[in-house]
C-alpha positions as CSV (number, residue, x, y, z in Angstrom):
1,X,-41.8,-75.3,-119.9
2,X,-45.2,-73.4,-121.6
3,X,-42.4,-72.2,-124.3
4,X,-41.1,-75.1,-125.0
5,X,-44.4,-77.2,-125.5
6,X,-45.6,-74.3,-128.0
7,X,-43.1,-74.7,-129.6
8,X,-42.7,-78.7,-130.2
9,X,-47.0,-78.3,-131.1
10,X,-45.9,-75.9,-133.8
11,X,-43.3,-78.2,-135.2
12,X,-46.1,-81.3,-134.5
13,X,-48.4,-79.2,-136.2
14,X,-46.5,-78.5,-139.3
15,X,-45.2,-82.2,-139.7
16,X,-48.8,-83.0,-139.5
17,X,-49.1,-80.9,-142.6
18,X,-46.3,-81.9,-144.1
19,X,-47.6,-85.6,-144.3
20,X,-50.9,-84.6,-145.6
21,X,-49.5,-82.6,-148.2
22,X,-47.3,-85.8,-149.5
23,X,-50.3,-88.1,-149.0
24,X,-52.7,-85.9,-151.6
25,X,-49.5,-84.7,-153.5
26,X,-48.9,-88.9,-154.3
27,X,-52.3,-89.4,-154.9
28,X,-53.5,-86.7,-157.4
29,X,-50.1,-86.2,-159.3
30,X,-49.8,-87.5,-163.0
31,X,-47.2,-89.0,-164.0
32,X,-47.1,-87.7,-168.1
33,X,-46.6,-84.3,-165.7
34,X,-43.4,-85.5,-164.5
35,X,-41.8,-87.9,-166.8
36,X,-40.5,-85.1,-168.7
37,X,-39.4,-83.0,-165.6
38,X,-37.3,-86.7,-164.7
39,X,-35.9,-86.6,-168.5
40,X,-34.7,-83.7,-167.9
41,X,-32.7,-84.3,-164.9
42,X,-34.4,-83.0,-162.2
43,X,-33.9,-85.5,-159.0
44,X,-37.1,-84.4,-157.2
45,X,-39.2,-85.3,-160.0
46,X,-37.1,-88.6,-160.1
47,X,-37.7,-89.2,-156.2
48,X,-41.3,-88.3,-157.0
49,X,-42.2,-90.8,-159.5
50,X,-40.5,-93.8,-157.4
51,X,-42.7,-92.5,-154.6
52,X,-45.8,-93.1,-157.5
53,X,-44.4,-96.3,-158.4
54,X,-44.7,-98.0,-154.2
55,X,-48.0,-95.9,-153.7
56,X,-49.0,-98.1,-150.6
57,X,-46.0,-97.9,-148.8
58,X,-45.4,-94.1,-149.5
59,X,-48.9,-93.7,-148.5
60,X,-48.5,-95.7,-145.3
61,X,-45.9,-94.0,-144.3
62,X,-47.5,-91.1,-144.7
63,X,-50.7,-92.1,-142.2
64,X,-48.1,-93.5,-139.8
65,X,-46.5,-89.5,-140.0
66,X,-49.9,-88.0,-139.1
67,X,-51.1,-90.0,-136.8
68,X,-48.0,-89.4,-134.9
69,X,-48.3,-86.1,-135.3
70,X,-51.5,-85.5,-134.1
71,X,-50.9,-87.5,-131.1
72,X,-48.0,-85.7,-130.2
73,X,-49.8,-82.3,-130.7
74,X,-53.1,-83.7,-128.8
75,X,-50.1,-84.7,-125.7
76,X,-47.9,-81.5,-126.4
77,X,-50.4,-78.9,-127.5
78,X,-53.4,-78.7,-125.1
79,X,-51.9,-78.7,-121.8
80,X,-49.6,-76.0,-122.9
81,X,-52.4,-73.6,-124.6
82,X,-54.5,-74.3,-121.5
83,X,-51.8,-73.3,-119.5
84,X,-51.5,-70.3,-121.3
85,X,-55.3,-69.8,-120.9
86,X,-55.3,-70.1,-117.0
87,X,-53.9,-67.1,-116.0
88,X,-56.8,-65.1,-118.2
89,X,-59.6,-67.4,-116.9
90,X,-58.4,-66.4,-113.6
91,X,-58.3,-62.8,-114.1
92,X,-62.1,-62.7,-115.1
93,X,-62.8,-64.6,-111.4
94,X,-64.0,-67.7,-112.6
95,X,-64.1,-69.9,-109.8
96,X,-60.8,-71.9,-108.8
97,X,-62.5,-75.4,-109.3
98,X,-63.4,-74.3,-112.6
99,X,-60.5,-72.5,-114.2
100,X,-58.8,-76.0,-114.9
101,X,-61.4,-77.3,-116.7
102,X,-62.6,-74.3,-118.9
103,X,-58.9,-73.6,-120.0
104,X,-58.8,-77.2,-120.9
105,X,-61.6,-77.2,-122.8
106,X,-61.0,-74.5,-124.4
107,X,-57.5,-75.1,-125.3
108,X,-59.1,-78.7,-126.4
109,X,-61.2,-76.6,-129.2
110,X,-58.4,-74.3,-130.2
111,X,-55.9,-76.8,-130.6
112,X,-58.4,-79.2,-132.5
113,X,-59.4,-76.0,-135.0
114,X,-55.7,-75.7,-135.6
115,X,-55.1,-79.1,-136.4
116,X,-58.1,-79.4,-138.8
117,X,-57.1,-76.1,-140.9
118,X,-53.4,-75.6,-140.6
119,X,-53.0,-79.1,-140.4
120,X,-55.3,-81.0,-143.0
121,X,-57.3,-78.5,-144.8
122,X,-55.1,-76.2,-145.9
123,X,-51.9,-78.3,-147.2
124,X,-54.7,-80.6,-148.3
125,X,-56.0,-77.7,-150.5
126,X,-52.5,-76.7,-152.0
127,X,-51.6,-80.4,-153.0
128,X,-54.6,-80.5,-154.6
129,X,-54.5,-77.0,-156.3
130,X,-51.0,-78.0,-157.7
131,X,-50.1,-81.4,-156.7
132,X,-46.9,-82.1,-159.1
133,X,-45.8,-78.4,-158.0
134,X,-45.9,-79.6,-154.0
135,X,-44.5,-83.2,-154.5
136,X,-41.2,-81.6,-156.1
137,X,-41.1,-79.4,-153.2
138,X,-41.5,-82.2,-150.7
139,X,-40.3,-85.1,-152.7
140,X,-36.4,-84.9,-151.1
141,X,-37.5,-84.5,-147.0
142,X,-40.5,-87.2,-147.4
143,X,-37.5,-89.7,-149.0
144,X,-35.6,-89.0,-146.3
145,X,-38.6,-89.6,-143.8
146,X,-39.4,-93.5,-145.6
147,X,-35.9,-94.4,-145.8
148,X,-35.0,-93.6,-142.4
149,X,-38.4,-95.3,-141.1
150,X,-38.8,-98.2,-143.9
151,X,-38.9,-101.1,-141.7
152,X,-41.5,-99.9,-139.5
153,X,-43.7,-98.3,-142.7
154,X,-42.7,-101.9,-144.4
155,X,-44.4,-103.8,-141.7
156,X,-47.4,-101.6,-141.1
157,X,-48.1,-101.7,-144.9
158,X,-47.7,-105.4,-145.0
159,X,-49.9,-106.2,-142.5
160,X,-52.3,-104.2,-143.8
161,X,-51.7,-105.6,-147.1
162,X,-52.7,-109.0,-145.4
163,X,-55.9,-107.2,-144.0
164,X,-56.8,-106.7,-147.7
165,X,-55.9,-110.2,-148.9
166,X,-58.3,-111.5,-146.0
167,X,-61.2,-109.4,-147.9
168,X,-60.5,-111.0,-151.1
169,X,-59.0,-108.4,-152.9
170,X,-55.5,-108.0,-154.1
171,X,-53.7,-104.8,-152.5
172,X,-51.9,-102.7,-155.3
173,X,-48.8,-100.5,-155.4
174,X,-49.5,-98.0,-157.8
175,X,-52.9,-96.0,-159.2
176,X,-54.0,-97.6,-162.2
177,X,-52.8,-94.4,-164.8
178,X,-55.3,-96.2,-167.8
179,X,-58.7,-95.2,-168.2
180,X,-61.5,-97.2,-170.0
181,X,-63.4,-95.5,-173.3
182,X,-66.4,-95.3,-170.9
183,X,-64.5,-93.9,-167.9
184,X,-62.8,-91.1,-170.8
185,X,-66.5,-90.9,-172.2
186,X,-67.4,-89.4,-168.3
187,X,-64.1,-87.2,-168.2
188,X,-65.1,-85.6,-171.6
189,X,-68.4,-85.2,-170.6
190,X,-67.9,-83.0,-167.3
191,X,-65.1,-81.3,-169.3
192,X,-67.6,-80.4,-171.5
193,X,-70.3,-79.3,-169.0
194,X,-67.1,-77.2,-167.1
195,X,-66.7,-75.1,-170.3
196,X,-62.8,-76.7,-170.9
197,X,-63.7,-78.3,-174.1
198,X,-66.2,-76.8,-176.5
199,X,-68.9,-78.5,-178.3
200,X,-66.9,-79.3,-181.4
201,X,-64.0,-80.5,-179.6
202,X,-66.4,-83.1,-177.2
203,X,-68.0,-84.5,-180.3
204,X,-64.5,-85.0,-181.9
205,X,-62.7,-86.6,-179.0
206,X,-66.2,-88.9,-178.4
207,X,-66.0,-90.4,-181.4
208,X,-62.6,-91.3,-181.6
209,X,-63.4,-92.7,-178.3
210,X,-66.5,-94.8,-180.2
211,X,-64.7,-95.3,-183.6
212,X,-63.3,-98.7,-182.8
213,X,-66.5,-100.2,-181.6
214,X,-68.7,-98.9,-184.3
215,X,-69.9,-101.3,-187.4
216,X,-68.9,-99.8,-190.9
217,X,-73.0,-100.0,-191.3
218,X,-73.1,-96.7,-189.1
219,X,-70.7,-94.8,-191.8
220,X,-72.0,-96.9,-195.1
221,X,-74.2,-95.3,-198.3
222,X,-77.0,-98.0,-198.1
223,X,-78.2,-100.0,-201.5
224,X,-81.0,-97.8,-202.4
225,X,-79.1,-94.8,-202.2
226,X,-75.9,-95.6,-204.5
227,X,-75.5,-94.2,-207.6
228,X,-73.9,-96.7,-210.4
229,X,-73.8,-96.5,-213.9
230,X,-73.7,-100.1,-216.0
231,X,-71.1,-101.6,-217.8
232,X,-70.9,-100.6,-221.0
233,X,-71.9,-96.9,-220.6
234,X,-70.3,-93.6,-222.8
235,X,-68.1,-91.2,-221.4
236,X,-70.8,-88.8,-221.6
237,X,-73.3,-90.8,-218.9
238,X,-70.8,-90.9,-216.5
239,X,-70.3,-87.2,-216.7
240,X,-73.8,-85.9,-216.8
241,X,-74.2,-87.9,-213.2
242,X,-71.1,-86.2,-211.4
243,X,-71.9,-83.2,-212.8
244,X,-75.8,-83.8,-211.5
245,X,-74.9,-85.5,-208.3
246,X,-70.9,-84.5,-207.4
247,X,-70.1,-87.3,-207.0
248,X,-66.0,-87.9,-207.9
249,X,-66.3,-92.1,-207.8
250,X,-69.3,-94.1,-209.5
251,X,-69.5,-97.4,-209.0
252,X,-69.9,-99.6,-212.5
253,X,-72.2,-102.4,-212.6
254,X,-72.9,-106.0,-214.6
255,X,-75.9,-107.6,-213.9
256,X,-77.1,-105.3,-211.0
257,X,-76.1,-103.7,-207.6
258,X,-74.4,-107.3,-206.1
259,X,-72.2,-107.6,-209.2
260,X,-69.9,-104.1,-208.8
261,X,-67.1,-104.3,-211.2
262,X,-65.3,-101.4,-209.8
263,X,-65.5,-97.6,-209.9
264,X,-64.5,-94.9,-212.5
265,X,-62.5,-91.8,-210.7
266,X,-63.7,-88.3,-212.1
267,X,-60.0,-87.5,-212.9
268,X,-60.2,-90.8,-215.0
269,X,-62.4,-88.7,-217.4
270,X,-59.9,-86.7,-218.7
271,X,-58.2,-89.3,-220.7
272,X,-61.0,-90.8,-222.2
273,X,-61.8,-88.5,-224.7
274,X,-65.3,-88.1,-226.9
275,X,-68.4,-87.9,-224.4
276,X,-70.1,-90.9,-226.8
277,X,-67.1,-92.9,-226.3
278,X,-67.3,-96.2,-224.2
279,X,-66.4,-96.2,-221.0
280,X,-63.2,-98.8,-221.2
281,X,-62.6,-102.0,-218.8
282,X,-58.9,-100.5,-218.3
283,X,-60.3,-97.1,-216.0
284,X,-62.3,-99.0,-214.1
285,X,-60.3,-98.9,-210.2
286,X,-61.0,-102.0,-207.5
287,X,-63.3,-101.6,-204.7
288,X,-62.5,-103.2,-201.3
289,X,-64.8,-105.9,-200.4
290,X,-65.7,-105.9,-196.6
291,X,-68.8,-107.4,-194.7
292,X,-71.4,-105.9,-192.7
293,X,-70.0,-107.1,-189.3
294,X,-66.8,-105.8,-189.8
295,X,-65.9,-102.3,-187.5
296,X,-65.2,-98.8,-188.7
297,X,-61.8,-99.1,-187.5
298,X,-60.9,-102.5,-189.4
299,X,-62.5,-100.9,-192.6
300,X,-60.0,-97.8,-192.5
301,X,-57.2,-100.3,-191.6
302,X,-58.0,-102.1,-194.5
303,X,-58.5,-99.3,-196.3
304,X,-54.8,-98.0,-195.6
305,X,-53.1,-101.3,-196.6
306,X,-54.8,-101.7,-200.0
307,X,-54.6,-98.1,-200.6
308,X,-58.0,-97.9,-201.7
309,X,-61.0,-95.3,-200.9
310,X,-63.8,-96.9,-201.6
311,X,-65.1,-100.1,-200.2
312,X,-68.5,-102.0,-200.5
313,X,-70.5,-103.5,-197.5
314,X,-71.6,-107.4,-198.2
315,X,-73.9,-109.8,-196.0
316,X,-72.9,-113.1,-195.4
317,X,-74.6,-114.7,-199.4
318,X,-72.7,-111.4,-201.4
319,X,-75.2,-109.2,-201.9
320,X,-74.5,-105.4,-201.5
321,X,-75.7,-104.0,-198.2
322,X,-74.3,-100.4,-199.3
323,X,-71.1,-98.6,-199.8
324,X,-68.6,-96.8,-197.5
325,X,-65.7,-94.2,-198.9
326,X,-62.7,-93.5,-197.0
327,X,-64.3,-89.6,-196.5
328,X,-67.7,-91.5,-194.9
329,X,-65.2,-93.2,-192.4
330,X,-63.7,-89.9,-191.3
331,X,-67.0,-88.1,-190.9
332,X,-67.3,-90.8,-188.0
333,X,-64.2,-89.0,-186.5
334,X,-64.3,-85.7,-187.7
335,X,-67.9,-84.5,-189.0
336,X,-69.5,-83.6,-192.4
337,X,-66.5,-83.1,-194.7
338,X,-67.7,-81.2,-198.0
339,X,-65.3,-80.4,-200.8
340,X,-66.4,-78.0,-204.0
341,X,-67.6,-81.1,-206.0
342,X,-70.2,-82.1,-202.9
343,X,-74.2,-81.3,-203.4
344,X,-76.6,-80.4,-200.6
345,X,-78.9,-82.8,-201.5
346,X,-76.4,-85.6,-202.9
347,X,-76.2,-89.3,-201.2
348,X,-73.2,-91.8,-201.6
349,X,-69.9,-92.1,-202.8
């Protein structure tokens, strides 16, 4: 009879793992993991990802697994270790009155040490360790376990379903798999601090994470900064400031800085011949026109339709608050980005 109880507590105690195993394997596993696994035709990964999609009845089913198990190895298990444990209790001369109650005991303590390593800790840890790894392994037996016992897993999840509903709050099948920027903002961070990311690759992923919400101020050359030329310079102005400044677009002016008329390209240079000639209307290139409330992100969008690199930054009555060039916009994204014509101690365009 000892035998046979052994026996049925090591089988109680390795559904008990078994259970706990699925449970963490469900709860940690990520989907983008095994989407392509599925694509490919494997039918565990399949099973695994329709056990994702009904989290709270795979998951019940799960607690109803282990708490049958644990019951059954708390009925099974310690009367036949204690059993086990008499004969050696006896042996040592403990009284007769006591030998019951110390072997019971003591079977008590091994069997609950078992149970917490063997059965929770340790598949716990592995699911954890590799949790897409251990639900393909166990996705086919757990199917198997839910099907067979659906109704009774069915009711115990809607029921407590309704326990949730009674609380206010709206039960859910499946783990939100979206993150906000802020929650992302926490992920890099601790990634960072871990060592998985380096510094350059934090700042990078941060402020693509921040680009959207930031204004096209943040990015913009302001007024007092921009280098212009007026309408109606020579050839040969326009090239003594990019060769003095580096920069490869200068904004041309009329009256002042809130009448821009456009920009001449560096490249535009080329063609125009004597150094005292005038600067012609024809060279000049349109500038975008955006205002100061308007978001990095709409600027480059807007940027990208027009095809156009250069943009200036309005307040609400016209006048110029600054400029931003399609390079300013990526240093949000990217960091400094300095070609051969850039200057150390150059601002704008």
């Amino acid at each position: 009879m000892s035998a046979g109880y052994l026996a049925t507590a090591v089988v109680l105690l390795g559904l008990n793992a078994f259970f706990v195993a699925v449970e963490f394997a469900l709860v940690t596993s990520r989907r983008e993991r095994l989407e392509p696994l599925a694509a490919e035709g494997r039918g565990s990964a399949r099973l695994g990802l329709a056990a994702m999609g009904e989290l709270s009845l795979q998951l019940a089913g799960a607690q109803l697994g282990i708490t049958m198990a644990s019951l059954g190895l708390g009925f099974v298990g310690e009367p036949a270790v204690a059993r086990l444990l008499e004969p050696l209790f006896e042996a040592v001369r403990l009284p007769s009155g006591a030998v019951d109650a110390v072997s019971l005991g003591v079977a008590l303590a091994l069997v609950s040490y078992l149970h917490l390593v063997l059965g929770e800790m340790v598949p716990k840890n592995l699911a954890i360790a590799g949790p897409e790894r251990t639900l393909l392994v166990l996705a086919r037996p757990n199917a198997v376990y839910v099907r067979t016992f659906r109704p009774v897993i069915r009711l115990l999840n809607d029921l407590a379903s309704a326990g949730v509903r009674l609380l206010g709050r709206e039960p859910r099948d499946e783990l939100a798999a979206a993150h906000t920027a802020e929650e992302l903002s926490m992920v890099l961070r601790a990634s960072q601090e871990e060592g998985v990311i380096d510094d350059f690759e934090h700042e990078l992923l941060r402020g693509a994470l921040d680009f959207a919400d930031r204004p096209v101020t943040a990015a913009m050359v302001p007024r007092e900064q921009i280098v212009a030329v007026p309408f109606g310079c020579t050839v040969g102005d326009v090239e003594r400031i990019v060769d003095e400044r580096g920069h490869s677009r200068i904004p041309v002016t009329g009256r002042d800085l809130d009448d821009l008329l456009g920009f001449i390209h560096v490249k535009d240079l080329l063609r125009l011949g004597r150094s005292d000639a005038l600067v012609p209307v024809r060279t000049l290139r349109r500038m975008l026109i955006v205002r100061d409330d308007r978001t990095l992100e709409d600027v480059l969008l807007r940027m990208q339709a027009a095809r156009l690199h250069l943009a200036v930054v309005v307040d609400a009555e016209r006048h110029t608050l600054g400029m931003v060039s399609l390079e300013d916009v990526l240093e949000v994204l990217v960091g400094d980005i300095r070609d051969e014509s850039d200057r150390d101690e150059s601002a704008g365009p």
